[in-house]
Every structure is written in C-alpha cells, then in structure tokens.
Backbone bond lengths (Angstrom), bond angles and torsions (degrees), N, CA, C in turn:
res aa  C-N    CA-C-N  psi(-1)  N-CA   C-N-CA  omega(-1)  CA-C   N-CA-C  phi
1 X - - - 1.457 - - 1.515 108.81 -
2 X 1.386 112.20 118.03 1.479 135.72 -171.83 2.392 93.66 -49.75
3 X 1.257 108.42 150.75 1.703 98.81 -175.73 1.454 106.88 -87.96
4 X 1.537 128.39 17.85 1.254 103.50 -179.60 2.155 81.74 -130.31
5 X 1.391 111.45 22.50 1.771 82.46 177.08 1.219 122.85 -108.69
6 X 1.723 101.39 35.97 1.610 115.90 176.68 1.778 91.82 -91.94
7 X 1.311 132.69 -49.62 1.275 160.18 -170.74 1.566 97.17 -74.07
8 X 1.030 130.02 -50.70 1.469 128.93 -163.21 1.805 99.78 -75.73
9 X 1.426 118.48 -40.56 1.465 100.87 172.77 1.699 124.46 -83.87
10 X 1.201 108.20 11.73 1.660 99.06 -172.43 1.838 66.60 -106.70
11 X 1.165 150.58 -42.18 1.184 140.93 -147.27 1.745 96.58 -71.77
12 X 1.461 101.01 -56.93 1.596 85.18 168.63 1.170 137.94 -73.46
13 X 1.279 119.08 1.86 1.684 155.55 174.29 1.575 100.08 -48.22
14 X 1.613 96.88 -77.32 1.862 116.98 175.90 1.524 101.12 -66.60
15 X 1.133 114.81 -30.46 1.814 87.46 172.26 0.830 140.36 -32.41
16 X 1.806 94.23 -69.91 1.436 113.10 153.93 1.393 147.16 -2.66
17 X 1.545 89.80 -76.71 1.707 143.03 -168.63 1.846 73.92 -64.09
18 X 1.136 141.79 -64.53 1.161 126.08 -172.30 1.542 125.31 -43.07
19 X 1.167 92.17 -60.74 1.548 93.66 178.02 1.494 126.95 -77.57
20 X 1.728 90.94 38.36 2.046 98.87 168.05 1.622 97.55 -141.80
21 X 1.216 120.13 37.31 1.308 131.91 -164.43 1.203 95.38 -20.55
22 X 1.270 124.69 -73.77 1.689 148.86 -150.59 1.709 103.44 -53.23
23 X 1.369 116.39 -61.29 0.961 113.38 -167.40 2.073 109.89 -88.11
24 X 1.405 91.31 -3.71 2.658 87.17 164.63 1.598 76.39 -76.26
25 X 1.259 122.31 -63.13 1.430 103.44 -135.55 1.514 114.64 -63.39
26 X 1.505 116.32 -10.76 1.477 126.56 178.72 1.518 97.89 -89.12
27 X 1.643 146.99 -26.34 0.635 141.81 -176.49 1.533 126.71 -77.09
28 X 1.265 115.19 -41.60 1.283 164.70 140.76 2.063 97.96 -21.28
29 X 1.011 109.14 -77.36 1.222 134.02 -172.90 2.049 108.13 -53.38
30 X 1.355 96.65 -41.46 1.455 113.28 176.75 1.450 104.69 -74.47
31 X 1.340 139.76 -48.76 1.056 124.28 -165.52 1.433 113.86 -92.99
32 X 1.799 116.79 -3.22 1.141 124.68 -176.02 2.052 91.61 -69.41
33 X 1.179 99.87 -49.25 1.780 126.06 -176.63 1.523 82.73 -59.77
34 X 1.096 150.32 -94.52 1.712 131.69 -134.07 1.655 90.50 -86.05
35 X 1.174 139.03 17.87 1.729 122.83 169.30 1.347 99.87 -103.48
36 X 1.981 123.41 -30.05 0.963 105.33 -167.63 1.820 108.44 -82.19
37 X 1.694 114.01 -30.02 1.133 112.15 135.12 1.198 151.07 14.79
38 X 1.657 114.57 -86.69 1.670 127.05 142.98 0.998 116.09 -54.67
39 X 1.316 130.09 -59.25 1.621 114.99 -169.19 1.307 134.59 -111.29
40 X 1.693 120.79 -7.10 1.059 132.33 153.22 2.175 89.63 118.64
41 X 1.422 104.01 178.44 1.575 113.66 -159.39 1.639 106.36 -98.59
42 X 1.280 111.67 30.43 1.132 105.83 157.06 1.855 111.20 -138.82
43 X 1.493 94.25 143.53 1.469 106.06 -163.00 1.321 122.39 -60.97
44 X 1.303 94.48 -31.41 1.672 108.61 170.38 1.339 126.17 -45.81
45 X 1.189 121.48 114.54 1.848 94.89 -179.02 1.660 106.36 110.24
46 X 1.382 102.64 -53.81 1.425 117.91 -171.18 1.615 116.25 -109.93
47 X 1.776 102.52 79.21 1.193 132.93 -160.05 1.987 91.14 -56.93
48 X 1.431 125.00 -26.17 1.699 127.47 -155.11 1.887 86.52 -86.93
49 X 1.304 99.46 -68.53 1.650 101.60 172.20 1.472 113.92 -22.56
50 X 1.437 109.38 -67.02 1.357 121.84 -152.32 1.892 91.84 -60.61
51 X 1.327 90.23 -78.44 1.717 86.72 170.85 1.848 138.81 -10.25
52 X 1.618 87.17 -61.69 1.787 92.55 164.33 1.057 114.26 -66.88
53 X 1.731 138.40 -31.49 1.195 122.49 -170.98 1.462 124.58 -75.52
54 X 2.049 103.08 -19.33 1.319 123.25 157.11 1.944 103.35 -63.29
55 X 0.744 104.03 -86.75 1.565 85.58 -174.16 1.113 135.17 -36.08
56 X 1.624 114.93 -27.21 1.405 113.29 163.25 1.677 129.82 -56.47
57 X 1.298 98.82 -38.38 1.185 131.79 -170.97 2.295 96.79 -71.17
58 X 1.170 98.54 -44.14 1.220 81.49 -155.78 2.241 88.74 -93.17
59 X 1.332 114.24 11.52 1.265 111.34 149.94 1.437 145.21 -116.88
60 X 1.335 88.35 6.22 1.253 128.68 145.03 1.523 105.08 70.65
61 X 1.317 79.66 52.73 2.038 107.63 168.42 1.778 102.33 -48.83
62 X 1.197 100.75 144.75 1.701 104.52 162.66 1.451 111.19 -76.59
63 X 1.572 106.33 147.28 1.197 107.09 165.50 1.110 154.94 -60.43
64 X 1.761 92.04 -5.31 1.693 102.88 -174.18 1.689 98.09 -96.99
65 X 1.320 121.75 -34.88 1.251 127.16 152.10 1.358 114.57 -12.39
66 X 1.526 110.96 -85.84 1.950 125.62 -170.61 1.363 100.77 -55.90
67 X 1.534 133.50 -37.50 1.364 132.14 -155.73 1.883 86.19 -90.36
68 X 1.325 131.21 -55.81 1.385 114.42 177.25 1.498 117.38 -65.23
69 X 1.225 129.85 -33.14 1.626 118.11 156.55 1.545 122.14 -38.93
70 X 1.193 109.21 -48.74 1.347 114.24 -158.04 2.146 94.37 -96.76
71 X 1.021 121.02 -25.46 1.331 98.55 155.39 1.524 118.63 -87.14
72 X 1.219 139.31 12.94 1.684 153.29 156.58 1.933 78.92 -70.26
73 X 1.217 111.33 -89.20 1.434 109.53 -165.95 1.301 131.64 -23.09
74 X 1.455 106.76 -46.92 1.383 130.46 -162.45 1.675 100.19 -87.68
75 X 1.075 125.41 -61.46 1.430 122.77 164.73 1.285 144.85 -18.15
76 X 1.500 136.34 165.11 0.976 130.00 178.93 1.954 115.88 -38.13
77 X 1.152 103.66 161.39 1.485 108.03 -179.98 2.004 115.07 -60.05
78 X 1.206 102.03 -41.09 1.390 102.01 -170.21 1.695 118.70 -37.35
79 X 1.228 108.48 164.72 1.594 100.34 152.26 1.983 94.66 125.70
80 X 1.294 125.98 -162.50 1.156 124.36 171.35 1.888 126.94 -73.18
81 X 1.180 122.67 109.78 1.265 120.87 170.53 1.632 124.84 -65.29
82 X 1.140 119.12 137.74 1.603 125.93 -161.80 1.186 133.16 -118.14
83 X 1.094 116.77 103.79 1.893 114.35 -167.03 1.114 112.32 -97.12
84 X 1.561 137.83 118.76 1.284 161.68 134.22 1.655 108.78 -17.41
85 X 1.392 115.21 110.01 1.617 112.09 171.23 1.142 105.96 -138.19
86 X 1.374 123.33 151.31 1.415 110.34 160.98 1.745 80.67 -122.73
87 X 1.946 93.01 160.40 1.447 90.02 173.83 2.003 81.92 -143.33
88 X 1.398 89.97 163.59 1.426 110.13 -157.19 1.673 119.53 -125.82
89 X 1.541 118.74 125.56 1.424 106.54 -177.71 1.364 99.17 -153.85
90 X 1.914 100.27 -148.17 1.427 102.43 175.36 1.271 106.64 -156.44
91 X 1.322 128.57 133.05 1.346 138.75 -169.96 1.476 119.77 -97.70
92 X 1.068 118.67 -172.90 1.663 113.54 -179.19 0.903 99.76 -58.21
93 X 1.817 99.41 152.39 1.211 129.26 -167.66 1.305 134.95 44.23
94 X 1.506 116.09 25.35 1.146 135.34 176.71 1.837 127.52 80.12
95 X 1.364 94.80 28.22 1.503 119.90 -166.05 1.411 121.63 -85.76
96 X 1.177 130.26 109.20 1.538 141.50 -165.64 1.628 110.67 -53.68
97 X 1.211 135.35 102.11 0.778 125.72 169.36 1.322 121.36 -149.78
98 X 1.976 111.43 133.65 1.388 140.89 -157.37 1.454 116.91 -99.10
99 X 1.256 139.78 128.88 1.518 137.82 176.21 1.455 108.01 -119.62
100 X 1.494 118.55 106.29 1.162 105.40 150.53 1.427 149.00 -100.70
101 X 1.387 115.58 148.15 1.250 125.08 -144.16 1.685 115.27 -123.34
102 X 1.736 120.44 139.78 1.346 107.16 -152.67 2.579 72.73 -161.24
103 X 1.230 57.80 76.79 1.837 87.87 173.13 1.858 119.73 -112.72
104 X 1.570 99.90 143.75 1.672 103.86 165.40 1.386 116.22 -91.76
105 X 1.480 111.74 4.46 1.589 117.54 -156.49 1.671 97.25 -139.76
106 X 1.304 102.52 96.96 2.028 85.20 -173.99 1.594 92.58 -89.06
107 X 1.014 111.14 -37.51 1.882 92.19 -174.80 1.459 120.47 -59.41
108 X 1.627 122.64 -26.81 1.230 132.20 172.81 1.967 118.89 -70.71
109 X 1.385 96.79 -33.56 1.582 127.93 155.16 1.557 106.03 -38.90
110 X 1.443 104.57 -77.56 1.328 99.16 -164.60 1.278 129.76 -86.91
111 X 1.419 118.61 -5.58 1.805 146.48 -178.61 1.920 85.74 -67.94
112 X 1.609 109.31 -50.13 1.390 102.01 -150.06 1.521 96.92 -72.92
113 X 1.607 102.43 -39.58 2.014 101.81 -165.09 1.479 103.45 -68.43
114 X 1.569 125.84 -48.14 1.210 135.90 156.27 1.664 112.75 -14.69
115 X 1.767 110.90 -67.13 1.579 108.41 176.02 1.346 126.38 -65.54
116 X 1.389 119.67 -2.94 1.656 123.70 -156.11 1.351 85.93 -92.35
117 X 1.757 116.67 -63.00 1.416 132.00 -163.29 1.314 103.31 -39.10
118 X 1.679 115.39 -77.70 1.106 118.01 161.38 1.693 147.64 -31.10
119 X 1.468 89.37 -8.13 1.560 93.31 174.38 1.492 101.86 -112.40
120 X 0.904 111.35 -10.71 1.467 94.43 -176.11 1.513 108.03 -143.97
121 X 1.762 104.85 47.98 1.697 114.55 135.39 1.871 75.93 97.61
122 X 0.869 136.27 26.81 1.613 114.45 154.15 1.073 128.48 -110.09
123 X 1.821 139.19 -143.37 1.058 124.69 170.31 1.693 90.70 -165.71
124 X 1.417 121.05 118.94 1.327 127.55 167.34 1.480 124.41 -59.72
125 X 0.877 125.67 110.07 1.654 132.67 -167.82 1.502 113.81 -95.17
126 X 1.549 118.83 179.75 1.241 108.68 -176.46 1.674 99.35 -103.99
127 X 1.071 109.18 -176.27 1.706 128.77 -142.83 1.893 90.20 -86.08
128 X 1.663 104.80 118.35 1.863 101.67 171.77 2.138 88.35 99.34
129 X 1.095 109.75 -19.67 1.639 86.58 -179.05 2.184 111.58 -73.73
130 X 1.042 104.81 -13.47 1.576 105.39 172.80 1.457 122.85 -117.41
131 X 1.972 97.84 -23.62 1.454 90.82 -155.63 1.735 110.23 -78.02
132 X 1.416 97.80 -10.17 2.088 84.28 173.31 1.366 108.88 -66.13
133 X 1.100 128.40 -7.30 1.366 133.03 172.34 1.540 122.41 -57.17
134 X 1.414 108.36 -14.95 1.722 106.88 -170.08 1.555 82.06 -144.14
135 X 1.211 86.11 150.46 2.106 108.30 166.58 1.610 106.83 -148.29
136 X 1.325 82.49 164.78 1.989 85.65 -149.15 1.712 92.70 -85.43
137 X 1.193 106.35 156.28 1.648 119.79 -156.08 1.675 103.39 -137.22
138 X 0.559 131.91 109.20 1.593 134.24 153.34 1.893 110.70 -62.41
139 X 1.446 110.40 133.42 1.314 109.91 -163.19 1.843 91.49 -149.21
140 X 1.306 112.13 122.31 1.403 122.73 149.46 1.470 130.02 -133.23
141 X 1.470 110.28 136.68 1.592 126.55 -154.19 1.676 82.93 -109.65
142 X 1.226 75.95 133.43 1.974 100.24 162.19 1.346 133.25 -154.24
143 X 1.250 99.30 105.47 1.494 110.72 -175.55 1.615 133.40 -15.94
144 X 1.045 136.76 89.05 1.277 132.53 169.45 1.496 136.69 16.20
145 X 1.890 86.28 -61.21 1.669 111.61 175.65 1.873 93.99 -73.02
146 X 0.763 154.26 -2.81 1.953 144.13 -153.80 1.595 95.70 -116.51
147 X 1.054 132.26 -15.30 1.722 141.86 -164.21 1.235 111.09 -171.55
148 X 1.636 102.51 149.55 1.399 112.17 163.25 1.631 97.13 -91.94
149 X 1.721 97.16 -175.73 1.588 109.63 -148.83 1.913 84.38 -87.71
150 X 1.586 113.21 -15.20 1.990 109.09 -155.82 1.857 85.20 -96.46
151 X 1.225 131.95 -25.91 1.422 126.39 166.76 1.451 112.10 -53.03
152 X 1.818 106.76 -86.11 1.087 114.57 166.62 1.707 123.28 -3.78
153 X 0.919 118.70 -77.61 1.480 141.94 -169.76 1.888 93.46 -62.95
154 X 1.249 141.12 -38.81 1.199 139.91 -167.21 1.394 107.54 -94.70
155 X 1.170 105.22 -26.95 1.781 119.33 -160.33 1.683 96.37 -86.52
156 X 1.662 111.45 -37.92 1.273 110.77 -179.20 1.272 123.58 -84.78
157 X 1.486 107.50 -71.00 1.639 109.42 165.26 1.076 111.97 -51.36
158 X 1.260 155.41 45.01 1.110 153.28 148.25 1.451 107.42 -125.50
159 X 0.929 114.74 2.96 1.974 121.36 161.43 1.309 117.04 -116.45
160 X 1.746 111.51 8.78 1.460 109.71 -172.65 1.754 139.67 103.19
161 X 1.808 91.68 -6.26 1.272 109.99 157.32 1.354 119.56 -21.79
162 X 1.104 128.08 128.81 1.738 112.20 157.30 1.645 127.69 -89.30
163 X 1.532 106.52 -20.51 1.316 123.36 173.34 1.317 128.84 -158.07
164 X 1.535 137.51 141.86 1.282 112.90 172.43 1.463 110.62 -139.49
165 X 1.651 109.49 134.94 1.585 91.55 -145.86 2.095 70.30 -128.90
166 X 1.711 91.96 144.55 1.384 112.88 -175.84 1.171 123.37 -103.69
167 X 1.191 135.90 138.25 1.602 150.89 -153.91 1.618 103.38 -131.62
168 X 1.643 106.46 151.50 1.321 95.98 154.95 1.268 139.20 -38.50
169 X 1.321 116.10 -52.96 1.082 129.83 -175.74 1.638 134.35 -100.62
170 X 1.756 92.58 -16.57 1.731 91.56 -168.04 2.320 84.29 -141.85
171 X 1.514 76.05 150.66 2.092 73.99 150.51 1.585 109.49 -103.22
172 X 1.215 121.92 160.82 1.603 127.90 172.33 1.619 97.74 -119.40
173 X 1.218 96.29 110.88 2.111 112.87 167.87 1.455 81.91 -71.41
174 X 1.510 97.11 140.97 1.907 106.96 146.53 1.697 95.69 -129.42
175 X 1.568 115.86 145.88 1.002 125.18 -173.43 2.152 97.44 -150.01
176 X 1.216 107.38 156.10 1.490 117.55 -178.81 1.706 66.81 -89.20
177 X 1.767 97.42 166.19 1.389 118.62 -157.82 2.036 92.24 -91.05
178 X 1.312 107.53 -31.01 1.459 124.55 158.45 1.926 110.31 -21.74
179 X 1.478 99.13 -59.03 1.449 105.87 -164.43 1.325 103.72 -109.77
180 X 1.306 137.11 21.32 1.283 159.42 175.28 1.352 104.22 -60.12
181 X 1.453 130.93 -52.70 1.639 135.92 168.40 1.293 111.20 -50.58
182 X 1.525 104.77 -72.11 1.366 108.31 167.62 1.888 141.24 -32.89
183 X 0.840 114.85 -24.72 1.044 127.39 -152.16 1.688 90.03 -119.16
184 X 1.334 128.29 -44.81 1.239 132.67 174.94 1.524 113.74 -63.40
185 X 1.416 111.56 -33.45 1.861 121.61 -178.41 1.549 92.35 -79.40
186 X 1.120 127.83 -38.57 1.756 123.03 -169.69 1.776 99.73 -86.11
187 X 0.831 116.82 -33.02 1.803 96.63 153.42 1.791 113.58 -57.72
188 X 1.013 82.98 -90.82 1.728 98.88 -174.87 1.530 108.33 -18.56
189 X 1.804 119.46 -51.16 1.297 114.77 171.55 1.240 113.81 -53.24
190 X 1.435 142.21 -28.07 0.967 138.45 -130.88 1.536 102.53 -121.41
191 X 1.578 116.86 -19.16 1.463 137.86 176.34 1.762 107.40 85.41
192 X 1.327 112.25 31.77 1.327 104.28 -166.89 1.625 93.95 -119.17
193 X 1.529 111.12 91.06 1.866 139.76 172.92 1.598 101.26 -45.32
194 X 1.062 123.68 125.21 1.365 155.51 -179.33 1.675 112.16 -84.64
195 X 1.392 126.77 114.92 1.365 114.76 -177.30 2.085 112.30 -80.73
196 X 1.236 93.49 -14.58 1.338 121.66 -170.88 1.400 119.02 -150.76
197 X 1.543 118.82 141.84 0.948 113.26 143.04 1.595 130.72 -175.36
198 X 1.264 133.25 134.11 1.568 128.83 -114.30 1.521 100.00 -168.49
199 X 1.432 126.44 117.43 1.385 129.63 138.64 1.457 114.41 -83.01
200 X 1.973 98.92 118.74 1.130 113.00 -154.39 2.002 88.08 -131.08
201 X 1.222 104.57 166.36 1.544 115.48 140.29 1.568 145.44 -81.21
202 X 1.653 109.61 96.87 1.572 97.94 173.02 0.707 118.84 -111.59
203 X 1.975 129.28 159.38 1.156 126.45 -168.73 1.642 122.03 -89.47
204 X 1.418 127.63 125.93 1.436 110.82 167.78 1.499 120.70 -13.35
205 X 1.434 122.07 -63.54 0.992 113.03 178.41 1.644 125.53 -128.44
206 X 1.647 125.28 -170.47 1.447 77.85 164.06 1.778 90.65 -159.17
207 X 1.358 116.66 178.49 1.426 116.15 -146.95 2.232 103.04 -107.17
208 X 1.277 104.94 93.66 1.404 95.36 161.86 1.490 135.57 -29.17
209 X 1.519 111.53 102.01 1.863 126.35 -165.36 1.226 98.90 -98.67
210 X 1.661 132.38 139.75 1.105 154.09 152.82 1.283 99.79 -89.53
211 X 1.920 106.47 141.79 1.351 120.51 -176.31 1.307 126.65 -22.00
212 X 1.891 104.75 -55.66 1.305 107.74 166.35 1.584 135.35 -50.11
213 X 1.149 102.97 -49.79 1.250 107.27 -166.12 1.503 107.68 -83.76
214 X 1.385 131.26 -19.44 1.460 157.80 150.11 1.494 90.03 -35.01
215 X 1.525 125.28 -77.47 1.007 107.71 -164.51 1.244 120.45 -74.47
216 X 1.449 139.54 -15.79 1.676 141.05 179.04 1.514 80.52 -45.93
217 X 1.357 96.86 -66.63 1.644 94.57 -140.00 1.514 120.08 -69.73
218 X 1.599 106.40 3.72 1.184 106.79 172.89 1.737 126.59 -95.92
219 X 1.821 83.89 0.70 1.620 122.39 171.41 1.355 102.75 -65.66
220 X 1.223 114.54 -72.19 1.160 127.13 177.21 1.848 133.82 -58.24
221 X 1.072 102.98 -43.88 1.688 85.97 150.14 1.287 128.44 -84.55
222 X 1.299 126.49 1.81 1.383 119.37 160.81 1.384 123.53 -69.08
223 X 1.861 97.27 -31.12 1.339 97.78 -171.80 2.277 101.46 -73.57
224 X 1.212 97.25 -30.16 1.613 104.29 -169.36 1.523 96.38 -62.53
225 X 1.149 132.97 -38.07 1.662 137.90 175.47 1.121 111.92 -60.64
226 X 0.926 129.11 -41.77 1.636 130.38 -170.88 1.745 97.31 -77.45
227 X 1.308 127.51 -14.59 1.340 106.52 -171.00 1.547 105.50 -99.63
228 X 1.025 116.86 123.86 1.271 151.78 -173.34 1.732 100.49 -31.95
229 X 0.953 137.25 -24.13 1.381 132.04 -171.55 1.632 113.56 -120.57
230 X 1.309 91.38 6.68 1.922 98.80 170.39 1.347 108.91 -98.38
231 X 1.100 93.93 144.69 2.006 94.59 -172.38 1.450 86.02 -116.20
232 X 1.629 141.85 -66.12 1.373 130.96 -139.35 2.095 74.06 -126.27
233 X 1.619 93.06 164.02 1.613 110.79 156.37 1.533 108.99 -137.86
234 X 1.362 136.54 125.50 1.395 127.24 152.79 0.800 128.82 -120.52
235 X 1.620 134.29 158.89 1.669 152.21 -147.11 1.503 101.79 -143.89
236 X 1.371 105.81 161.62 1.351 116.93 151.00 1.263 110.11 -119.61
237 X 1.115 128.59 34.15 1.630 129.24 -161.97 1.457 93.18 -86.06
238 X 1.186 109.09 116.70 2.183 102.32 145.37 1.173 134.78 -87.03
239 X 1.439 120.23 112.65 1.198 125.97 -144.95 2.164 89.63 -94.62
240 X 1.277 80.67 151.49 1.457 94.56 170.10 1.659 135.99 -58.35
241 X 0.805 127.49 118.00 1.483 99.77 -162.66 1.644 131.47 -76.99
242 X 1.365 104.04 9.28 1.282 96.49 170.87 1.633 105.49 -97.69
243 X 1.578 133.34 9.86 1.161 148.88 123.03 1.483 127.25 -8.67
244 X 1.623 101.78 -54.78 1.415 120.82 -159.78 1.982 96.89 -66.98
C-alpha cells in the first residue's frame, strides 16, 4: 500500500462531502447536538465534540450553525432521540465497506442502506462480518511548505506518533486515537498548522480497484452519503490513481 492511500481516500471522501454542501452541514450539525449531549458544551474532555467541531471547521460550517447545534445539545432534553448503528457489507469486487449511522428511525435506516447496497452491486451483511477490518486511527496532514521532514518526525514521535510517512507535498501523522491530544498540543506548541485532522477508520488492509470497479464503488458510497441518516462511509478499496 502506496504511503499516501490511507490520506488519498478520506481526501476524496471530503470531495465529495463538498459537493452536498447542504446536507455535511446538516449532518455535521446533528452530531455536534448528540456529542454535546454525551458530554456536555465544552470541548475539553469531550474528545466526540471536539472532533465535530474539527470537521465543521474544516467544512466550513457557519457559525451560527455550530453555536445553534450545540445549544440544541446543551438544552432541555426534548427534541429527537438518536440511535448509533453501524451496518456492515461488501461492495464491488469484494470490498469492505462500513456506514455509520446516527438515526431516530432504524427501520427507515436500514430499508434505505439495505436499497443502496443492493443497487449498486453489494450485499448488506450482518453486524462484525467487516468491521474488525478497520480500527480507529487518528490522522494529521501537514503541508510540506509548514515543516521540514527532521522536525516533523521529532515533533511527532516524540508525543506518541506511531508513524510518519512523507509525500510530495504533505506529511501524514498516524497516531492511536489514545495519543491523538497529545500529538495535536505538540504541533500547535510547536507552530506547525495542520491541513487536517481526524480520528477516522482504516482498514488493515485494502483491495486493488480497476477503473471499473473503482467507479461502482464510488457509486455506491455516494449513493450511502446522500442518505440522510449516514454520518461516516468506509472502504478498503484502492482506488486507481488516475481516479484521484
């Protein structure tokens, strides 16, 4: 596995995610509301909060948006209750792929992810048949021009990094989600600006895609994004690189 195609699919991930403005920023907005929920309206402490407010931030949610989510959160109890699912299958060409889901309606939830799979060449599985396949990863991208490659490497592993693998253009931190704080305060001390940065799911491994089958499956999580009760999608697909 090439060192930047852990980074290269969440990169085309938010591409995506761009061109549905309307519905990240409603998505976005919901989980800002059930993190502040669990853990209350300050970020500190509340590693799920903090996270959405990074993603908000890096899709560049309005502010009146995050500030009305997070008083939805903070507020009285009323309002819609929210169930956490992940549901689990496999897409063309035999490709692992996870949707998670943060719905008031699980049967309406799963009718819709259920119809997507099926339309576009997968097969919905039962719950644990893919997901040991991915473990959650802490990941920060930093521009080339912001650090040299002998900082980088000192600045990180020395807060607990587990790896840092170099690109033309960017470095990729990998960190267990454990040392995810850490590792984020030893940048920041250090003045070295982050283009990204995200506890995500990657897969142990992941499955070489030809154009064709590259594109089904890029059919198919588009279609799982667009449905209103999916918050995250993941693959192990390796996409081709004239893809990118």
């Amino acid at each position: 596995m090439s060192g930047h195609s852990k980074w290269a699919n969440i990169k085309r991930k938010k591409g995506k995610n761009d061109a549905i403005r309307g519905k990240i920023t409603t998505k976005i907005g919901r989980e800002i509301t059930i993190a502040v929920r669990m853990g209350g309206p300050d970020p500190t402490g509340n590693m799920r909060l903090k996270l959405a407010l990074q993603k908000a931030k890096e899709n560049n949610v309005p502010k009146e948006n995050i500030k009305r989510a997070i008083q939805k959160g903070a507020g009285a109890a009323e309002g819609q209750s929210y169930e956490e699912i992940v549901y689990e299958g496999y897409g063309p060409a035999g490709v692992a792929v996870t949707a998670n889901v943060l719905t008031d309606n699980r049967n309406r939830a799963a009718a819709a992810v259920r119809h997507e799979f099926s339309k576009y060449g997968g097969n919905l599985g039962a719950t644990g048949c893919v997901g040991w396949m991915f473990h959650s990863t802490g990941i920060f991208i930093v521009a080339s021009e912001n650090a040299d490659e002998d900082q980088i490497m000192e600045v990180a592993l020395d807060a607990g990094a587990d790896d840092v693998k170099t690109g033309d253009e960017e470095y990729e931190i990998i960190t267990s989600p454990e040392n995810f704080d850490a590792v984020e305060k030893a940048l920041a001390d250090n003045n070295i600006p982050t283009e990204h940065a995200q506890i995500t799911m990657i897969p142990e491994n992941m499955i070489k895609l030809n154009a064709e089958d590259a594109e089904k499956l890029e059919n198919l999580v588009d279609a799982l994004e667009e449905i209103d009760d999916v918050q995250d999608v993941y693959h192990n697909g390796d996409m081709p690189d004239e893809e990118e």
